[in-house]
N, C-alpha and C positions, 0 to 999 in steps of 0.2 A: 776159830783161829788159834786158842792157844791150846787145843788137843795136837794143831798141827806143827805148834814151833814146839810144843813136849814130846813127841814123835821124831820130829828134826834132833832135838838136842839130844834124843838115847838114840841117833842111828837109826833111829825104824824108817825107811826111806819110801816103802811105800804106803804106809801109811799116812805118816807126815805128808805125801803129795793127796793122797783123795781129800785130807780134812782140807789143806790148802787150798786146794782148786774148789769146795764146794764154799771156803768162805771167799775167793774171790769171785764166786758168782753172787756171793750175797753182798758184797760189799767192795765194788771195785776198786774203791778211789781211795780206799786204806793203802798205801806205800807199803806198808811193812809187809805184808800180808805176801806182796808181790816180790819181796828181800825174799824171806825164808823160801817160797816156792823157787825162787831163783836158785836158792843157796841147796835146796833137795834135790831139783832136779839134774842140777850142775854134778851132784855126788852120785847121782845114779848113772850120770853117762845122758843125758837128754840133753847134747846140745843147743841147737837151735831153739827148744822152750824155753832154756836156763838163760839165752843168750834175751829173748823177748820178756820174760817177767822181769830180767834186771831191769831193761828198758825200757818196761813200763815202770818200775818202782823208780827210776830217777826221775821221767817225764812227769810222775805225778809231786815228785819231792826233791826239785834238781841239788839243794841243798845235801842232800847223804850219798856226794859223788865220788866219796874217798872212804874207807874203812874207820875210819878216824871220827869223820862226822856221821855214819851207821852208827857207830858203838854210842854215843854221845848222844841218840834219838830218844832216850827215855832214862830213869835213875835203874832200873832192873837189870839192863846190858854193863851197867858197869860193877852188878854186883861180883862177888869172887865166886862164886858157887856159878851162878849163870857162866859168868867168864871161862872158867874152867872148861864148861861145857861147850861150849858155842866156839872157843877158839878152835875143838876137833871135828865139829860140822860148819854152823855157821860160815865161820869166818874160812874155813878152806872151801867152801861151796860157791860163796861168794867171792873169792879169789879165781876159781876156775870159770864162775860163770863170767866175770870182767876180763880174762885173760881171752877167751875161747869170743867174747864180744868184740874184740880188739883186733882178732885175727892173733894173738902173739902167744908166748910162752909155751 
């Protein structure tokens, strides 16, 4: 898991999906896990996967339905260095994969 959100946050997009996908088969029910795959695959252009991990990371944590309550799931997402980071992948991955889930934008 976290080779694949350190992957995610430098941009390495296909790497950050293989680490992502090999911890959501270890570990389904982890929420986050199924964010950051949302949020890579949403930047590589993988639709309908990006559109299914978000939906499984809400089904499993309907609580982190808003960008607001994501960033607010741990004290590390609110650091500035993570922040920095995460606001050019992360948080635009996950914009694309809510947006393209929605049918809009």
């Amino acid at each position: 898991m976290v080779a694949g959100a350190g992957h995610l946050l430098l941009s390495h997009l296909d790497e950050a999906i293989d680490f992502l996908i090999k911890a959501r088969a270890a570990n389904p029910q982890i929420f986050y896990i199924h964010l950051d795959l949302a949020a890579a695959m949403a930047l590589k252009g993988y639709r309908d996967d990006a559109q299914a991990a978000l939906a499984e990371a809400i089904r499993l944590r309907p609580a982190i339905n808003s960008m607001a309550r994501q960033r607010a799931r741990s004290a590390y997402t609110n650091n500035p260095a993570y922040r920095a980071l995460a606001e050019k992948t992360v948080d635009v991955g996950l914009r694309l994969a809510e947006c393209r889930r929605n049918s809009g934008c």
